[in-house]
C-alpha positions in Angstrom: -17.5 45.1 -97.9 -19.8 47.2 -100.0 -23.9 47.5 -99.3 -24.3 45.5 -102.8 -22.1 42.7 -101.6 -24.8 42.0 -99.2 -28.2 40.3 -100.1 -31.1 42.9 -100.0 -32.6 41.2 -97.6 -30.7 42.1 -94.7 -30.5 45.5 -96.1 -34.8 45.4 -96.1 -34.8 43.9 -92.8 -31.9 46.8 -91.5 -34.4 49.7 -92.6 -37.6 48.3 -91.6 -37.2 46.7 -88.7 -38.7 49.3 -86.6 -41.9 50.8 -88.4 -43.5 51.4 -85.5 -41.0 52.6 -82.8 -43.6 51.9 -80.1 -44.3 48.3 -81.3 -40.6 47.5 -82.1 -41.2 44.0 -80.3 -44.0 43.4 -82.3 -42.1 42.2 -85.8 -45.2 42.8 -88.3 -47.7 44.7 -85.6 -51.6 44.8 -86.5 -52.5 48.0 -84.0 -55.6 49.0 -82.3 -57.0 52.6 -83.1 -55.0 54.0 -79.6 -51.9 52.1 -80.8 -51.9 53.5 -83.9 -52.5 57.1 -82.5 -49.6 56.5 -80.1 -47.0 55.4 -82.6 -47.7 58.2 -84.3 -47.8 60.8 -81.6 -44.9 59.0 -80.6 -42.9 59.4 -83.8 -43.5 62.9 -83.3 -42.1 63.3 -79.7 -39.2 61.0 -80.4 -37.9 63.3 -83.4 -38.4 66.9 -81.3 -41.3 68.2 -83.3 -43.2 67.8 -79.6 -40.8 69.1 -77.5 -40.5 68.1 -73.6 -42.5 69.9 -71.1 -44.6 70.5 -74.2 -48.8 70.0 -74.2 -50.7 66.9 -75.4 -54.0 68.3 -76.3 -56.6 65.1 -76.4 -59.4 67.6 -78.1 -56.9 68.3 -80.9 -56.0 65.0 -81.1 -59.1 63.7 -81.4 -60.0 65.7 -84.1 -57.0 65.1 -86.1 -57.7 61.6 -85.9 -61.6 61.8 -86.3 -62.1 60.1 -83.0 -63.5 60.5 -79.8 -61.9 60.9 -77.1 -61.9 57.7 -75.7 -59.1 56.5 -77.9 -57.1 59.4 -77.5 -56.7 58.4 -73.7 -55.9 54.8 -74.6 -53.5 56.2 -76.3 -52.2 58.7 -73.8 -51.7 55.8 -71.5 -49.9 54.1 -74.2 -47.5 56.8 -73.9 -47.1 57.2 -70.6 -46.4 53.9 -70.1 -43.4 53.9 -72.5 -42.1 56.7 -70.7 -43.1 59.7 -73.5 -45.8 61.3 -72.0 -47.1 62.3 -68.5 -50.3 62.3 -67.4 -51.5 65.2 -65.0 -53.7 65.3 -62.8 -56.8 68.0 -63.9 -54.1 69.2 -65.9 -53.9 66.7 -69.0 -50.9 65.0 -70.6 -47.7 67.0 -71.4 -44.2 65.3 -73.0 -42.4 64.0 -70.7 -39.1 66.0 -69.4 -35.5 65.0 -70.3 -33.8 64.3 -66.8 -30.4 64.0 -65.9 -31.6 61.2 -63.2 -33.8 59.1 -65.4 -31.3 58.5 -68.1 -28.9 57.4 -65.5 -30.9 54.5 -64.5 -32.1 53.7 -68.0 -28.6 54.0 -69.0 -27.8 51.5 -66.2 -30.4 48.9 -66.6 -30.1 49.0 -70.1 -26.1 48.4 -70.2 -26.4 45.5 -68.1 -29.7 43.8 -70.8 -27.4 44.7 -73.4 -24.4 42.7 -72.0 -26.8 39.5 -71.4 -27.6 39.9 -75.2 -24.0 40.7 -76.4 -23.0 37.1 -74.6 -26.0 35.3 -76.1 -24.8 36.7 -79.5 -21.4 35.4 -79.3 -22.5 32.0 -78.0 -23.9 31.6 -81.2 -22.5 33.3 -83.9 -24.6 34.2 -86.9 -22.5 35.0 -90.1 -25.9 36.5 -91.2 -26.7 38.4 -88.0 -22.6 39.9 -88.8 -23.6 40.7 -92.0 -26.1 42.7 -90.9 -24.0 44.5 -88.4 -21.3 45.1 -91.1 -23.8 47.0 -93.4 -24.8 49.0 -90.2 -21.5 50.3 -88.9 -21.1 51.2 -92.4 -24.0 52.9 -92.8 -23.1 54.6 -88.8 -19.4 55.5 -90.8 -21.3 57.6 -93.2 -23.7 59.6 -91.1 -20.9 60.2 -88.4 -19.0 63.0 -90.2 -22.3 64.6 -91.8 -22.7 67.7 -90.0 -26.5 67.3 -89.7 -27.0 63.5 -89.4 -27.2 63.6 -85.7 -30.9 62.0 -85.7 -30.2 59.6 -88.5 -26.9 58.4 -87.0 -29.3 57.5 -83.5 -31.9 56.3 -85.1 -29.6 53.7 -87.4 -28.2 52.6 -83.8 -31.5 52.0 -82.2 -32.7 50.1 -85.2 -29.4 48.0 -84.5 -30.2 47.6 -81.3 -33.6 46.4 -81.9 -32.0 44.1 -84.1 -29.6 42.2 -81.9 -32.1 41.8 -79.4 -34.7 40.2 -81.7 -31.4 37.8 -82.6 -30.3 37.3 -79.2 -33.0 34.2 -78.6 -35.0 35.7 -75.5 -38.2 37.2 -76.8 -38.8 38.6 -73.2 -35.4 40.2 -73.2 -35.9 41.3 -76.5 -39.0 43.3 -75.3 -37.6 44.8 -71.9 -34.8 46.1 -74.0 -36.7 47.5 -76.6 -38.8 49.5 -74.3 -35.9 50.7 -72.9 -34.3 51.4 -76.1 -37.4 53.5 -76.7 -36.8 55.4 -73.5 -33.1 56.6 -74.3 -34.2 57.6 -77.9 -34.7 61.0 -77.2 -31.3 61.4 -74.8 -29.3 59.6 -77.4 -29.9 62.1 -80.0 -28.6 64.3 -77.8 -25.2 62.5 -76.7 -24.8 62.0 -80.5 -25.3 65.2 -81.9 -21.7 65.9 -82.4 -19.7 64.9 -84.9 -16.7 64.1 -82.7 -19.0 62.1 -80.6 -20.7 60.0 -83.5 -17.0 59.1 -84.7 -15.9 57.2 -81.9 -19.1 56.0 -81.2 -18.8 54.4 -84.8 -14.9 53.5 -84.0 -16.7 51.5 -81.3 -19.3 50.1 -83.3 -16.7 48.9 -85.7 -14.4 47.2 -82.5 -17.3 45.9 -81.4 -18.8 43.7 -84.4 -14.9 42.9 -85.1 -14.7 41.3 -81.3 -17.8 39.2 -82.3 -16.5 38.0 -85.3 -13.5 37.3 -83.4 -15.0 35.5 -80.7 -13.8 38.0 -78.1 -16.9 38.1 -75.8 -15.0 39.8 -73.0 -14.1 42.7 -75.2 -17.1 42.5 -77.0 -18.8 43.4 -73.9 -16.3 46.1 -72.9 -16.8 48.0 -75.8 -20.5 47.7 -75.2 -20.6 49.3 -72.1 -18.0 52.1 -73.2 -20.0 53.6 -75.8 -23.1 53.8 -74.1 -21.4 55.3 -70.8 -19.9 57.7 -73.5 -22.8 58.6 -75.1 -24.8 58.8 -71.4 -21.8 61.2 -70.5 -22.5 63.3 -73.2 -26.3 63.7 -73.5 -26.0 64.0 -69.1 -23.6 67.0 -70.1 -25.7 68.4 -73.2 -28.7 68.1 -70.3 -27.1 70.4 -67.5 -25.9 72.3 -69.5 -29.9 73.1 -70.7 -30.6 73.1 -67.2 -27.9 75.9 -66.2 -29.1 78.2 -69.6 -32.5 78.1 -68.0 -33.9 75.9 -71.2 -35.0 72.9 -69.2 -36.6 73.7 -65.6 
């Protein structure tokens, strides 16, 4: 199936559906001033250009934003809350480290949401909601064998993601696992920076939606948990092997 087979709206829906990576539950947010500041400062942690370990400066911020304070720690909390920034005592807010221990419990808690929302998916299945999926593992086909497209190709899965949560029919799980979604962001870029590891992650994408389609929930939900174990593997190795080089204290 080609992307103009499908009807633009999924396609619109696809690209959009997280504007604001920090509201992703939230399908057409209205923010507060410290919301907005966060999804921004957020946007900027979650693509590397504020690196872990690295300094949140609220005076700068404020500045920037031609605010006072104030709204810059609303925002900070914001933050910290979704796991992107930590908040130090006398010592301010800083990014918040990549750890090998952390993203083995997201990874954990957020295999086992994903599973609930792979069997709510099947229970019902939405030729529209496949569609979709189609037009993503396609677009996940293209960026996997672009030497570059490492960020792109995570991104496109999170917005997936976000996706079949919103479809799955649990607004409360749909939050809890776009939170946690958020969380991994940062670790999945790493465990998909490869171009060997964004092609069978795709191969699995591709099994996966054809399982659904099928009806096979059991295997649906295999292949679920595989590639995220595979990916976890990877960004646990990319992370220790930081760690040994002295790049990540």
């Amino acid at each position: 199936m080609k992307p103009s087979d499908l009807p633009s709206r999924l396609f619109a829906a696809w690209e959009s559906a997280v504007a604001f990576r920090l509201f992703a539950d939230q399908a057409t947010p209205t923010l507060t001033v410290p919301e907005q500041i966060a999804a921004r400062v957020g946007d900027r942690i979650l693509s590397g250009e504020m690196p872990p370990g690295s300094r949140i400066g609220e005076q700068e911020l404020a500045d920037e934003f031609s605010v006072s304070r104030g709204p810059i720690r609303d925002a900070l909390r914001i933050l910290e809350r979704e796991g992107l920034a930590t908040l130090l005592a006398r010592r301010g807010a800083i990014v918040t480290e990549l750890t090998t221990g952390e993203l083995a419990e997201l990874l954990e808690i957020r295999g086992g949401l994903f599973e609930v929302v792979v069997r709510k998916l099947a229970a019902q299945p939405d030729p529209e909601l496949l569609n979709m999926l189609r037009s993503g593992v396609q677009r996940l086909q293209e960026l996997s064998t672009a030497p570059d497209a490492g960020n792109d190709y995570a991104e496109t899965t999170y917005r997936l993601l976000i996706l079949c949560a919103r479809q799955c029919g649990n607004a409360r799980l749909a939050r809890m696992l776009s939170a946690l979604s958020l969380q991994t962001l940062r670790y999945s870029k790493l465990g998909l920076a490869s171009v060997a590891r964004r092609q069978r992650s795709a191969r699995l994408w591709q099994e996966t939606v054809e399982a659904l389609a099928a009806g096979d929930v059991e295997r649906a939900v295999a292949l679920t948990r595989k590639r995220i174990e595979e990916s976890g593997e990877e960004a646990i190795s990319q992370l220790s092997a930081q760690a040994a080089d002295g790049l990540n204290p």
